[in-house]
N, C-alpha and C positions, 0 to 999 in steps of 0.2 A: 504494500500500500504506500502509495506517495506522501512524501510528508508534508507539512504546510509550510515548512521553511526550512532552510539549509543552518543546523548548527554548524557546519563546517565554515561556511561561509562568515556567520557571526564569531567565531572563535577567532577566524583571518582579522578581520576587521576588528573586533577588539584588542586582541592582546597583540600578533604582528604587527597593526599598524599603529594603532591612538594607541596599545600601550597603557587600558585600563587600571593594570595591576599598580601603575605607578602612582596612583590616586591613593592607594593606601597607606602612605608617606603624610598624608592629611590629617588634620585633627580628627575633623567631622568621619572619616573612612578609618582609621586606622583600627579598627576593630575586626576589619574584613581582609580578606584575602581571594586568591585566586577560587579555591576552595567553595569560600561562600558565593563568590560571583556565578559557580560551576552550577552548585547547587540552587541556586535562585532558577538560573535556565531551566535545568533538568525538571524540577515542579511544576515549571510553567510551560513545559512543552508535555510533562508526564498529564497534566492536569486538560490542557486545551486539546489533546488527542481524546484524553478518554471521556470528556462530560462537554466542550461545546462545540467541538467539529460535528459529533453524531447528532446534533440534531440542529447543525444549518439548515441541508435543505427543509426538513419538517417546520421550522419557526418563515421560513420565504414562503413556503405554501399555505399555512396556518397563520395569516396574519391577526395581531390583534384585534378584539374588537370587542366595544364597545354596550355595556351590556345597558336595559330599562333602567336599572337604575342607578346610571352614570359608572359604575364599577368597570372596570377594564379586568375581560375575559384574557389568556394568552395560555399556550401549550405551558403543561408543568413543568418541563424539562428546562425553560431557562430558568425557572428560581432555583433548581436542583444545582444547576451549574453556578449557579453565583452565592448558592449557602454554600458552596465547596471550598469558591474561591473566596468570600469574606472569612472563614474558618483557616484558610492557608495565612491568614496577616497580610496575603500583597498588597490591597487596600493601604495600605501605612508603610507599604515596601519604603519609602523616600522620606518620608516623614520622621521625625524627631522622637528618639526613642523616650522623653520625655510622656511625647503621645503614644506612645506605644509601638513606635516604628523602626523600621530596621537601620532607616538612615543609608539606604544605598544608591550609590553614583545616580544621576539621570539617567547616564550611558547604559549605565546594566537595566537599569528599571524600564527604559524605551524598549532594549531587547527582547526583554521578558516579556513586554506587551503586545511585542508584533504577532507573538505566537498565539493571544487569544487574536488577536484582530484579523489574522490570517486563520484561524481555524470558523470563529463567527464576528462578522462584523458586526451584526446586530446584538448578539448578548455579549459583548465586547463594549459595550457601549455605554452601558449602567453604568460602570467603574470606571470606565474612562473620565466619563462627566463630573464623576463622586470626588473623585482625586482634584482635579482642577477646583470645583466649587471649596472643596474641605484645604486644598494648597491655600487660595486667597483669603477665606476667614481665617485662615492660623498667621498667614499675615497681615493683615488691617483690622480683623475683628478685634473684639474685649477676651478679657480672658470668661468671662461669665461668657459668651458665644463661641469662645473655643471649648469650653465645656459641656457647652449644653446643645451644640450643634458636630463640631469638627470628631469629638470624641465618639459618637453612634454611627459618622458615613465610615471613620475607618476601620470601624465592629461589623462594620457590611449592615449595621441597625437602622441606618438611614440612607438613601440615597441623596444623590444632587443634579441640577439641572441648571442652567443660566437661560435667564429669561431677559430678551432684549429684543424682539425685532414684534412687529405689531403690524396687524392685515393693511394699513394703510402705509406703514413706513417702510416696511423690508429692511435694506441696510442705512440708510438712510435715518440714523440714531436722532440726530435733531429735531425731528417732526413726531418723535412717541409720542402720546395724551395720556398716558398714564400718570395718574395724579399721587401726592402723597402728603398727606397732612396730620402734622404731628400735633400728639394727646397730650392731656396735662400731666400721665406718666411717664412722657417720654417716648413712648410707643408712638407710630404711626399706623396711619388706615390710608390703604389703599384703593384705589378706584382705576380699572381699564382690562384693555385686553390683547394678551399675548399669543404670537402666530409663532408656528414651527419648533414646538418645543419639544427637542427628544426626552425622550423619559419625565413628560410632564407630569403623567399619572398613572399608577400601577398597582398592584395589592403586592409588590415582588418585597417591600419591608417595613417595620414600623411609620416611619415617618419619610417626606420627599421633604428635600430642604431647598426651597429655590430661591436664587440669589436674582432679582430683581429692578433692575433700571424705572426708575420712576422721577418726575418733578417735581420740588419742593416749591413754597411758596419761598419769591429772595434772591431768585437764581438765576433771571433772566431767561433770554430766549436762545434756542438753540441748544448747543450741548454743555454748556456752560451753567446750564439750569438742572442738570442729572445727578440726582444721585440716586446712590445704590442700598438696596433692603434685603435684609433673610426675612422669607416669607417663609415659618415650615406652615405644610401639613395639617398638620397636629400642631396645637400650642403646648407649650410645656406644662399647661396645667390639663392636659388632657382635651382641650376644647379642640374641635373640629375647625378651622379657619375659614374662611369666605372664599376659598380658590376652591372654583368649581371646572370641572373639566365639560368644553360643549361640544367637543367632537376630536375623532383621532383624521388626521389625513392621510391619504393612502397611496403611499408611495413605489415607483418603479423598483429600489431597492434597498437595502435597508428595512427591511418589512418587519423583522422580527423587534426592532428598537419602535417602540409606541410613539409619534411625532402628531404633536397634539396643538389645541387650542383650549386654552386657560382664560375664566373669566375673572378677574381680583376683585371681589367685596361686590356682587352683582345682587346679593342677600341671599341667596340662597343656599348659605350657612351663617346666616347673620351670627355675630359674635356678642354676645349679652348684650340683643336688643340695640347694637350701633349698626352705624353705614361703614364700610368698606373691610378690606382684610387686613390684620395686623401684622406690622410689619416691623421692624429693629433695624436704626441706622446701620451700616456700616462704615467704619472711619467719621467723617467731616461730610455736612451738605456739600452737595455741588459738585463733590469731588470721584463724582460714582462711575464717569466713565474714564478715568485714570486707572480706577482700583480692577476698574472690568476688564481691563484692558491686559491685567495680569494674569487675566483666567485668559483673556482670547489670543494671546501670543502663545501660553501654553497651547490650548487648543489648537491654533495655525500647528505647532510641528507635531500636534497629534493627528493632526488630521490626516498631512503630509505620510506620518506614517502609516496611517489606518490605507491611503492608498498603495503606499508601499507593498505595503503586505498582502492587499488583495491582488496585487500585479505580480508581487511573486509568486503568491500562491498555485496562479492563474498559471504561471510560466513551468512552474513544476510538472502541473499535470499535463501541459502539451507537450512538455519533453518526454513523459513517461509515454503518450501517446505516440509522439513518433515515433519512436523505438521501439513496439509491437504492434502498432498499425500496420500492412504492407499494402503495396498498393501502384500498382505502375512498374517498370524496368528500368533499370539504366541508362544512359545515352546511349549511344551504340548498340543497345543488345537488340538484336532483329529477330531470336528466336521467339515465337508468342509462346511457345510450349514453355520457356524459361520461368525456374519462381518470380514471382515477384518481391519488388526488395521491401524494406521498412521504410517509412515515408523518410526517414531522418537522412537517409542516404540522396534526395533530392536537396540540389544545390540552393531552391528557394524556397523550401522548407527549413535549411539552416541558416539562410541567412532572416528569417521572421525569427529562429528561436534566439540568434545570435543580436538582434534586436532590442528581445525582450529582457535577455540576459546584461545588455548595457543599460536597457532602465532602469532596471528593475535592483539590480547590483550598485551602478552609480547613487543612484538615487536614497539605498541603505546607507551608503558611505554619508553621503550628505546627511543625513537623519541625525546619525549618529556621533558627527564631528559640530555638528549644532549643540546635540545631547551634551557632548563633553567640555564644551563652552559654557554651557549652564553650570558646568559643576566647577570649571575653573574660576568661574564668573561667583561665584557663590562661596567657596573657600581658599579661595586667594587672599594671604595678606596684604598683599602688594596693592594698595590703591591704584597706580597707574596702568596694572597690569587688569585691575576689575573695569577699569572705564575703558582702556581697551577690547577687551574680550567684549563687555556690553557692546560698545560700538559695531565691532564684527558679529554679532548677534541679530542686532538689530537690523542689519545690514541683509544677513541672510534668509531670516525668518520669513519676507513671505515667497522667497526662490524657494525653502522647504518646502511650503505648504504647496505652492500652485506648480512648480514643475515636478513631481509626482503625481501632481491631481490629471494633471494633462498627458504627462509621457509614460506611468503606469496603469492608466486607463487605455493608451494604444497598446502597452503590451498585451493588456485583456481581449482587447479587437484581434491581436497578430493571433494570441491562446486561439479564438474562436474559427479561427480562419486553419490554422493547422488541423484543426478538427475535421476540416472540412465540413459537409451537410451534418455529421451529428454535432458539431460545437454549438449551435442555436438552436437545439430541444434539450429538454429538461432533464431528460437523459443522462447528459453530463454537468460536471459543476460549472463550467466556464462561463454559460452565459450568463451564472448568476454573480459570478464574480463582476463581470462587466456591467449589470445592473446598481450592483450592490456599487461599484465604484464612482458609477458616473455623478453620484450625489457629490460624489466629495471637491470638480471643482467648483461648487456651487458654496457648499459647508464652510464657516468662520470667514465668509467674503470671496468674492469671484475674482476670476484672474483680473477683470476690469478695474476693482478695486485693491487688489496684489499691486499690478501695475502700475496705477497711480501713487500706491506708496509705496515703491522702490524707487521712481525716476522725482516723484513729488515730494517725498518726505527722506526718505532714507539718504540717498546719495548726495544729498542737499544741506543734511544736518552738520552740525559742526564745522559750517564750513566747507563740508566737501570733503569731510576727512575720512568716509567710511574707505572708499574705492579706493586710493592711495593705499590704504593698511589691508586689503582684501588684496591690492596690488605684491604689496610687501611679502605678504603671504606664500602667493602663487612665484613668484620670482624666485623663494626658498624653493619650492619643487621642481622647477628648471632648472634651475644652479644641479639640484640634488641630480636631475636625471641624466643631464648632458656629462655629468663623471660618471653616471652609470652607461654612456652611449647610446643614449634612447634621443638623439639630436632631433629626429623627424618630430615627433612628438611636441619637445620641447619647443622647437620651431613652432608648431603649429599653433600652440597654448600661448606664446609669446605672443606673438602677431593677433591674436583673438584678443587678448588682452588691453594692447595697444590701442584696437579699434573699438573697444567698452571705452577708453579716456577717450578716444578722439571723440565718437560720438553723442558723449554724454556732454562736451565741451560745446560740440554743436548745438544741440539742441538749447540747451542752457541759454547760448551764446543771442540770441534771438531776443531775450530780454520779454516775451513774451510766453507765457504760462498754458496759453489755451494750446499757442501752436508745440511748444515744448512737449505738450501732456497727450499730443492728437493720438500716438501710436505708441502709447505707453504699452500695452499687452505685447505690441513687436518687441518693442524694448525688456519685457519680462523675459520675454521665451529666449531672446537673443542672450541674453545675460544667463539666464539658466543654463544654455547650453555649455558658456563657456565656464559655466563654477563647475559642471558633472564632469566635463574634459578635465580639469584639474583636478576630481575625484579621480579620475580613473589614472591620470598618473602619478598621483599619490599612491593609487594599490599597485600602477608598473611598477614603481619604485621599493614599495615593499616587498613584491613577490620574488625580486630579483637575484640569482643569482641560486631559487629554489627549483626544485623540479618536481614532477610529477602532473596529471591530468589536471588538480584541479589547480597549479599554476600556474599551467598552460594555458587554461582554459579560461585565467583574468589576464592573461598574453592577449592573447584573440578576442577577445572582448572589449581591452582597449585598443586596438587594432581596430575591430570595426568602426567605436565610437571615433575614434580620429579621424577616418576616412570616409564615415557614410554618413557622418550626424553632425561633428562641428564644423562642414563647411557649409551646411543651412545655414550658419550664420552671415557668411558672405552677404547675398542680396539681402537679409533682414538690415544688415548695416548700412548696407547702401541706399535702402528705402529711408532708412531712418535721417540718415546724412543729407538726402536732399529737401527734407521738409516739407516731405510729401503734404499736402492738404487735402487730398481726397474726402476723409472722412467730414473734415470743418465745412467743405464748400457742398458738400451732399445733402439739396433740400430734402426734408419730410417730406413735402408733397411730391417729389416723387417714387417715393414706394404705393 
């Protein structure tokens, strides 16, 4: 049976390349070892094989739903799977063993998570959300809210959800109407209503703890007027809250994760006889889409991975498939009486899986060298070396999220295509992986909105200092390769590089913002490309000088990506460089 991820691969990239083990040289890590790291994997691959791969496909066909009386119906098997996994502690894997957590790297804790995310993306998704919501109370909440909230989502006793986008607003955070007006206890009541919330509502634990975007009276207009609220559930004195669930939506994929619509204080669990739902600041007024922001950057390189891992997933089984599929002859062979070979022995059939294998692999590296940025960024003493790493973080964060969302959803197209006529029936997993993935470039903001904050905000900030230090970077891994003699490469990645400053100068250079911003998504994908080509001579570099198939096999892999995928960038930079105005000068009225 195929696996859902390559520990061979995660072990390369951990310890060969980043060199995780070195992290427990750390205050915050020094308790852990390779060992521990081992064993973390080992549970979470022992755990997502045996309780939430077996019943992906049954939770895509068995969608939730929505019972008379408001209760959310859903197959047993996902609580079965997630009473396992809150009972395992990974819940609090990251967390402060203060809270009861084990305090481990990002890096290892991302690893650990591709495995549920690639075995169910939908029951992979509870705890996903629980960790981000229960990460930002442990840092802005009180400690009476670290208590009485953070302490139950890492017991698996409560879930978590973030509540921010509304049927009228989408991304588009300024225009919420969600109200919030604060009691003479200090408490607040809420009033409005929230669109596309995963894991809005469920019977899967005690309590749903949802972190809340709302308007205070004070705050002005726009997003300057937000702040943020724990809405649980359940109130702590047992009372039922005013958030009523009024429908699930029903999605292409992701089906097993409940993606819901929430009404706040609508009355229809009025709270001793008041109007709205009650709700507990978080931090300072006004200051709520700052704080939110620390759950949605996390989320961005979750998400990043959540598509990771269904592209690799995807890529596993159509390797396994080519290689006992058979199907067709040789070139040359004119005998029809002759066997037929295995699809993998066709040259465009290796070169889709040789593809999928550059996204799907670059794209982990990137994941994971983000992941350990977090953790340098996080237990560094060295102040100059934390606002560095932040800066390179910030930098990369949304090339994490949206080119995996984009180029491990082709790999899912390339899966379905090796399949041939059975890749798109039910038959097989692929096409649900391709379902299940395509939400995600949509998920924590679209490329549209990646794109304008890389060229808009990112590459802009500090003066302009991200690209230079990402420059700085990438320079290290050239110098490194061309003594290794990998000069083509190095060449290649140089010259890409050069044309990210030249055209980022360009555009800039216009003094005008509309037309700078016109083709920011060309501008994402072109830059994406060339951060993965620096992935992938990051692993030429480290495989070097190893042998065997599977070091061969990231030989050939950056090999492709060099020659069949970063000279896309060519005409992207050349579209860019001429300031193209297509999009600006294209009336509405003519669609």
């Amino acid at each position: 049976m195929t696996d859902v991820l390559s520990r061979r691969d995660l072990d390369f990239l951990l310890y060969e390349w980043l060199d995780v083990e070195s992290l427990t040289t750390r205050k915050r890590f020094a308790e852990h070892s390779k060992d521990t790291f081992d064993a973390v994997l080992d549970l979470c691959a022992d755990i997502a094989r045996k309780h939430f791969e077996p019943h992906n496909k049954l939770s895509d066909a068995t969608e939730p739903r929505m019972r008379t009386d408001g209760t959310v119906e859903m197959i047993p098997d996902v609580k079965a799977a997630l009473d396992i996994y809150a009972a395992s502690g990974l819940i609090a894997g990251q967390f402060d063993e203060s809270l009861g957590g084990m305090q481990l790297p990002t890096t290892v804790a991302r690893a650990a998570m591709a495995w549920f995310q690639a075995a169910n993306a939908s029951t992979s998704s509870y705890p996903f959300l629980t960790m981000a919501n229960a990460n930002l109370i442990a840092t802005y909440g009180t400690s009476e809210q670290i208590d009485q909230y953070v302490r139950p989502m890492l017991e698996g006793k409560s879930f978590g959800t973030m509540c921010l986008s509304e049927p009228q607003a989408g991304s588009s955070l300024a225009d919420i109407t969600t109200r919030a007006v604060e009691q003479d206890d200090g408490s607040y009541r809420l009033t409005g209503t929230k669109m596309w919330i995963s894991a809005g509502d469920h019977e899967l634990t005690e309590n749903i703890v949802h972190l809340v975007l709302a308007k205070a009276a004070g705050g002005g207009a726009g997003v300057k007027g937000i702040s943020l609220f724990v809405v649980p559930k359940v109130l702590p004195d047992g009372t039922r809250n005013d958030v009523t669930l009024v429908g699930l939506n029903h999605k292409m994929g992701n089906r097993g994760t409940t993606n819901t619509l929430l009404n706040f204080g609508d009355g229809t669990h009025a709270v001793h006889g008041g109007p709205g739902a009650v709700g507990y600041l978080v931090g300072e007024e006004h200051r709520g889409l700052s704080y939110m922001f620390h759950m949605m950057n996390e989320a961005r390189i979750g998400v990043g991975f959540l598509a990771i891992s269904l592209g690799y997933v995807g890529y596993l089984k159509s390797v396994e498939y080519a290689k006992v599929r058979t199907q067709g002859r040789a070139l040359g062979v004119k005998d029809p009486s002759s066997p037929p070979v295995a699809l993998i022995e066709h040259a465009d059939v290796r070169r889709m899986l040789l593809a999928q294998k550059s996204y799907v692999e670059g794209a982990l590296a990137l994941g994971l060298y983000c992941s350990k940025l977090v953790d340098e960024q996080d237990t560094t003493e060295d102040e100059s070396v934390r606002s560095e790493t932040t800066l390179l973080l910030d930098l990369l964060t949304p090339i994490a999220k949206s080119w995996p969302s984009q180029w491990c959803l082709e790999a899912n197209s390339l899966a379905i295509q090796v399949h041939g006529g059975y890749g798109y029936t039910r038959d097989y997993d692929v096409e649900q992986y391709y379902r299940d993935n395509r939400l995600n470039p949509i998920h924590e903001g679209t490329h549209g909105i990646q794109g304008l904050d890389l060229l808009g905000r990112k590459v802009t900030m500090q003066g302009g200092a991200a690209l230079p230090l990402l420059g700085t970077r990438i320079d290290g891994t050239i110098r490194r390769a061309r003594e290794l003699g990998t000069d083509e490469y190095a060449s290649a990645l140089e010259s890409a590089c050069g044309s990210v400053l030249e055209v980022t100068a360009t555009l800039w250079g216009t003094g005008d913002p509309e037309v700078a911003l016109a083709n920011s998504s060309v501008y994402l994908e072109a830059v994406g490309h060339v951060v993965i080509a620096w992935m992938w001579l990051e692993q030429h570099n480290a495989a070097d000088g190893k042998t065997g198939d599977f070091y061969d096999g990231k030989r050939q892999a950056a090999r492709y990506f060099f020659r069949h995928e970063l000279p896309r960038t060519g005409p992207q930079f050349a579209l860019l460089s001429s300031l193209d105005l297509t999009t600006l000068e294209t009336d509405p009225a003519w669609f």
